[in-house]
C-alpha positions in Angstrom: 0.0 0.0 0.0 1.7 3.3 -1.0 1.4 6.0 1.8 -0.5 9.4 1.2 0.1 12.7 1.9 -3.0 12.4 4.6 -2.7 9.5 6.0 -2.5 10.4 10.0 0.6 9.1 12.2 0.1 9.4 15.7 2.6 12.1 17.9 5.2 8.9 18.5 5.3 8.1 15.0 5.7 11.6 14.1 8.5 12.0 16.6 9.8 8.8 15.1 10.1 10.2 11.6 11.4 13.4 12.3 13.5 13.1 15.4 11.7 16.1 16.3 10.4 16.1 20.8 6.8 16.5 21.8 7.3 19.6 23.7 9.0 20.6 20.0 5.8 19.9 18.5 3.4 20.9 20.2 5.2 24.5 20.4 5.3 24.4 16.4 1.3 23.7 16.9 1.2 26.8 19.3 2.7 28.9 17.0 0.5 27.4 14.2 3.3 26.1 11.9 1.6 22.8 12.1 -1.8 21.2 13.0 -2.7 18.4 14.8 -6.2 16.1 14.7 -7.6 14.9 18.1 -7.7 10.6 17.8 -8.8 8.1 20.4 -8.3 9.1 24.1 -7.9 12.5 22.9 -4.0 11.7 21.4 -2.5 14.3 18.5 -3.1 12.8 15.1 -1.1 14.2 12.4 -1.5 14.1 8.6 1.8 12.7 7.3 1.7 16.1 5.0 2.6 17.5 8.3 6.0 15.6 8.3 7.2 18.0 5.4 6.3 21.5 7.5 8.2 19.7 10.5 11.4 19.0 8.3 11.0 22.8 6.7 11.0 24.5 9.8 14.7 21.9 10.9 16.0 23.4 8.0 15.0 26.9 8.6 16.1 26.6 12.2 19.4 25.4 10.9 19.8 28.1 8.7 19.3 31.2 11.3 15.4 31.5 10.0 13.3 33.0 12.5 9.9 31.1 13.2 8.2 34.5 12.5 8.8 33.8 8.6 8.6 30.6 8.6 5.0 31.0 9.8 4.9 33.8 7.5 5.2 31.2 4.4 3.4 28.6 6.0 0.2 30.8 6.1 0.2 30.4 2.6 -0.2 26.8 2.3 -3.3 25.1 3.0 -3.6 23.2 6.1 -6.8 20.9 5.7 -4.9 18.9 2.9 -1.2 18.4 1.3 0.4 21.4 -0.3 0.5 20.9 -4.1 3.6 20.8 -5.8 2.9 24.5 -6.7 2.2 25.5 -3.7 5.4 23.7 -2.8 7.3 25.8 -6.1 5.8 29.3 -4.9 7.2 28.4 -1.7 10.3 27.7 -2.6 10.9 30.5 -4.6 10.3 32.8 -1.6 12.1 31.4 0.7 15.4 31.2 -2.0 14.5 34.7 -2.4 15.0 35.7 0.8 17.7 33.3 1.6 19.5 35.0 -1.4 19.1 38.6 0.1 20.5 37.1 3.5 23.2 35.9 1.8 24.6 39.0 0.1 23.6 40.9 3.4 26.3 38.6 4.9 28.8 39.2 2.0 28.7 43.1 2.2 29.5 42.4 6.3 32.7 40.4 5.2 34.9 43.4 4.2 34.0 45.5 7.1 34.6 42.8 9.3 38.0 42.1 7.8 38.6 45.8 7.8 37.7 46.0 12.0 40.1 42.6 12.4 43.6 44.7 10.5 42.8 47.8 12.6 44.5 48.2 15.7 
């Protein structure tokens, strides 16, 4: 049986596949980066579409993004069913966009700094 963007994985499974805590994800719900389904005795349910959010905001963590834009982003995917691959695309091409800007931001610090490290 081939999985689907919305079949549901319970919080342990989902912690399983992204190495990602509880306390993790239920601050991500919080902040509404990702949502969550309420399953027998009231447990988080959530659709394996989710997993892909969860791995985004690693990456964006790991790159100095705040949560503040990657919630920004996130508000314009759809949250009652997967993203489409063009949702996926327009989102992409944001965030390279302003990964891009950071970047050369960076670069136009490197000379200064250099500058401040010869200077007695």
């Amino acid at each position: 049986m081939r999985a689907s963007p919305d079949d549901r994985l319970t919080i342990g499974e989902t912690i399983r596949r992204t190495g990602v805590s509880a306390s993790a994800l239920h601050f991500y719900e919080r902040k509404g980066l990702i949502f969550s389904e309420r399953g027998i005795g009231n447990q988080r349910i959530f659709s394996r579409h989710m997993l892909r959010r969860i791995s985004l905001i690693i990456v964006a963590k790991r790159l100095g993004i705040p949560l503040s834009d990657v919630a920004d982003v996130f508000a314009t995917l759809p949250t009652d069913h997967a993203p489409t691959h063009g949702d996926w695309q327009r989102v992409s091409r944001r965030w390279k966009k302003q990964l891009e800007e950071r970047r050369r931001a960076i670069e136009s610090l490197e000379p200064a700094a250099s500058a401040a490290a010869v200077c007695p």
